[in-house]
N, C-alpha and C positions, 0 to 999 in steps of 0.2 A: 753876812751874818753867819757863825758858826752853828752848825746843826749839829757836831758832836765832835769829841775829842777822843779819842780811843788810841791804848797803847798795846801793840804787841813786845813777845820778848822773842828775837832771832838769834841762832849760833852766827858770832862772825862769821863774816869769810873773806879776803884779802881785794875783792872788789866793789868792798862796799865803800861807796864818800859818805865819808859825815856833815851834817849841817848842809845839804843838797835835798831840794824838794825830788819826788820821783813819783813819775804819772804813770799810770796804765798808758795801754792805747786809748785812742779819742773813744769814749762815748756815743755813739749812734743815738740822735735823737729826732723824733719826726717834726712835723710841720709844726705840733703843738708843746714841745720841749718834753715826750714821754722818751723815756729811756726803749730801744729795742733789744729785746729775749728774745732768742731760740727756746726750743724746746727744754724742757728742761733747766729754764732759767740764764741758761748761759750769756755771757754778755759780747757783745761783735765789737769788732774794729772798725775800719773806713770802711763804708758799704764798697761794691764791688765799682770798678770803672765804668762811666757810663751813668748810673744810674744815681736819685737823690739818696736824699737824707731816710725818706722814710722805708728804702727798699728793706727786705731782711741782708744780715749782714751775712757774710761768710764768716764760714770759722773760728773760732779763736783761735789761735795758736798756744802753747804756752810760754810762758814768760820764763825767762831764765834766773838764777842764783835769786836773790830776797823777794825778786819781784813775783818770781814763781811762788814764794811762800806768803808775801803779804797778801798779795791778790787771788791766791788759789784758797782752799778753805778747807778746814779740818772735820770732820765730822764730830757733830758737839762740842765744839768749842770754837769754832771760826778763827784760831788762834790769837783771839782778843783776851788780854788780860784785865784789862777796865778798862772804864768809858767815863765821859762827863756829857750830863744831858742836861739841858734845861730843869732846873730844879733840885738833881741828885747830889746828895752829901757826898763829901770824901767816905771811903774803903777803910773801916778800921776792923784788921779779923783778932784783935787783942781778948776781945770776949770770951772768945771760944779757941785760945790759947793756941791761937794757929798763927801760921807766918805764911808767906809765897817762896816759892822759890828760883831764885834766879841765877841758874848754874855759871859758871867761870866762864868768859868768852862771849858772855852774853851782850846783843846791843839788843837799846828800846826803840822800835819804832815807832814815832807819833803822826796816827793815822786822824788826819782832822778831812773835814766834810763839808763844803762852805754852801750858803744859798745867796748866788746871787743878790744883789740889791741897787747893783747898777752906778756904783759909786767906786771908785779905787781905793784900801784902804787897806793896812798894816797891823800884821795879826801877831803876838808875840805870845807862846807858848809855857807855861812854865809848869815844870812838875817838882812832886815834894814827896818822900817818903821817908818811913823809920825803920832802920837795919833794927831786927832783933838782938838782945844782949846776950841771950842765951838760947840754947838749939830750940827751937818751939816743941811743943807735943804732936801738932797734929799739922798737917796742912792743907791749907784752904785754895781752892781751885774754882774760877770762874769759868763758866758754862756761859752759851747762848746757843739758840738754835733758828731756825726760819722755818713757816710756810713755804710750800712750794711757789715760788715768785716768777712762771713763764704765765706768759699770755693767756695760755688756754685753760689755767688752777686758779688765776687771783685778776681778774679784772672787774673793778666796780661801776655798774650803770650810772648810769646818769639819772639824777633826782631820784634817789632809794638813799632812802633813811636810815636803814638796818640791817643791809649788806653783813654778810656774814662769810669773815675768810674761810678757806682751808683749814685745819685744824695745824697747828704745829707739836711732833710727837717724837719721846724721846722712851729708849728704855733705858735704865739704868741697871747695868752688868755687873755691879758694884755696891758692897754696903756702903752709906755716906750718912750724913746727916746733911740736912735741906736747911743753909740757914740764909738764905736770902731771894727774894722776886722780884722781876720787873717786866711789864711787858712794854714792849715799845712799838709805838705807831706814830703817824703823821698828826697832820690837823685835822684831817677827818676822821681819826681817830674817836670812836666813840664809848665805848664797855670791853674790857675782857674779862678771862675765869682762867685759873687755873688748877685741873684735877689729875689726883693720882689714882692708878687703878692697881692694888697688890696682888701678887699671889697666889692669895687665901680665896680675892674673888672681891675683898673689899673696896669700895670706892669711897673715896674723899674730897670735897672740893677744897682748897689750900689758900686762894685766893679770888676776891671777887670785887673787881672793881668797874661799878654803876657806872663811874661818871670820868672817863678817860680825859688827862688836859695834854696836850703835848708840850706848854710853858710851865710844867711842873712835873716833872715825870718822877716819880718819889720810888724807891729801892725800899720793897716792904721785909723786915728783919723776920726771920722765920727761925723753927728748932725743931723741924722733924723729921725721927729718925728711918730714913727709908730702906729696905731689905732690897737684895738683887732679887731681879724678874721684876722690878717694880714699874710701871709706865706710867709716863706724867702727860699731859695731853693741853696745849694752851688752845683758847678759842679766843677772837676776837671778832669785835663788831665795828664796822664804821656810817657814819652818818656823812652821805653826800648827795643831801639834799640843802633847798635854797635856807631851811631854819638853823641851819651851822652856820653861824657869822664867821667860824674860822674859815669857810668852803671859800679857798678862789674861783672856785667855778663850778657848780653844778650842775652845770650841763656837758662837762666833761665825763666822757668813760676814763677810769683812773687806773695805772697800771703799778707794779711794783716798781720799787725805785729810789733812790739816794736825795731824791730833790723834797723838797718839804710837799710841791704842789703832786709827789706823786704819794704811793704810800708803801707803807710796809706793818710786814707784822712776824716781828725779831724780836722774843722774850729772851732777856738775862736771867739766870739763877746764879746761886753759888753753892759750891758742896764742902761741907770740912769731913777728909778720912785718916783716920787714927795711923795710915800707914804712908811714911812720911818717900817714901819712895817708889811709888804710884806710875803708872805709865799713864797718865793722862788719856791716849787713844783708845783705853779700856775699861775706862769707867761708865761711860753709856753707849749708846747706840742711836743713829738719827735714824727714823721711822717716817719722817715726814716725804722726804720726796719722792714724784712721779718716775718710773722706771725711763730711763735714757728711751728718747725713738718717738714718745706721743708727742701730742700739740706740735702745735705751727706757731713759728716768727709772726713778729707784729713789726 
């Protein structure tokens, strides 16, 4: 089953193969298929010699040439340009007279997410876009950000109802206008909110959604215009108790994670700025994670 489709845009570079799948290091997983973090979210390779699946891993390393940029992560922006999630329409920024932009030299990579289902089976990708006719006025840039996702910030008990993540928090460095939402979780995915706090001292809540589904995840169309120094703050809540028919298990502690049975809580935005030549690394600021050094592997 595809859990999501997401494309980055990469500068070539002469040792990239096209149409070649490309893995990380193996995934460290324990007895119960959770993902193992380090501190600070970090993700392990083959645990050490010796020992199982559940030990903490050593080190990352980093990964070289795309794989360093696919796999490593940008600060607000994870350098995800879209996504396709259960439920979400196509990307149209025609509204608001914006275009993307995809410099000379550029490849797309298509970063897809599978959940198991225990069956062999052949996945074929396809993507569709429209070249602008004419230069756009303004251009539009996709955002996401994360909760801190190590063991020790985001772990849900077992049989709690209303577990409430980390907060996920971004400032914005940058005038924009705020013209899209999404927050994204799992299946125990239950409510998020998302608020801005300006400035002036004002707070606003921008988004609030009761009744989270993860077989619908819907991209809410927004127009407001936010001032630099502004901070936007996502919350979420999950339900992993026995009354969630989507819970595979309830009696699991649930950690972050790429698999549907673990969870997450990774809201998309979009911003359009009237200035079409923008350094992308300086329009927010991520606020969300724990300082490198606390919490412990799991």
């Amino acid at each position: 089953m595809t859990h999501h489709v997401c494309l980055s845009y990469v500068q070539h570079t002469p040792e990239v193969p096209y149409n070649v799948a490309m893995l990380p290091r193996p995934i460290v997983r324990d007895a119960d298929g959770n993902e193992i973090r380090q501190a600070g979210g970090a993700r392990g390779g083959p645990p050490p010699a010796g020992q199982g699946g559940g030990a903490p891993p050593a080190a990352r390393p980093g990964f070289p040439g795309i794989l360093g940029v696919l796999f490593g992560r940008s600060a607000g922006t994870a350098l995800i340009e879209e996504c396709y999630e259960p439920g979400r329409p196509p990307a149209d920024f025609r509204p608001y007279h914006a275009a993307k932009l995809m410099p000379a030299g550029t490849d797309i990579a298509v970063n897809v997410h599978y959940t198991p289902n225990g069956k062999p089976v052949t996945d074929h990708v396809r993507i569709g876009f429209t070249i602008a006719k004419e230069p756009p006025q303004r251009r539009y840039i996709a955002m996401s950000t994360s909760s801190p996702s190590d063991p020790a910030h985001f772990a849900i008990p077992p049989n709690t109802a209303n577990w409430e993540a980390p907060p996920a928090v971004v400032r914005f460095d940058h005038d924009v206008e705020l013209v899209g939402l999404m927050p994204h979780m799992h299946v125990r995915g239950k409510a998020a909110r998302i608020e801005l706090a300006y400035p002036d001292g004002r707070t606003d809540t921008i988004l609030n959604v009761p009744r989270y589904d993860f077989n619908w995840q819907l991209w809410y169309d927004t127009a407001i215009k936010v001032p630099k120094g502004t901070t936007m703050k996502a919350v979420a809540w999950y339900d992993n108790s026995a009354a969630n028919k989507f819970n595979p298990n309830p009696n699991a502690t649930v950690y972050y994670g790429d698999q549907t049975w673990e969870e997450m809580h990774f809201p998309s935005y979009g911003v359009v700025l009237d200035d079409l030549n923008v350094d992308v690394r300086q329009v927010v600021k991520d606020l969300s994670q724990p300082q490198r050094g606390g919490g412990g592997g799991r």
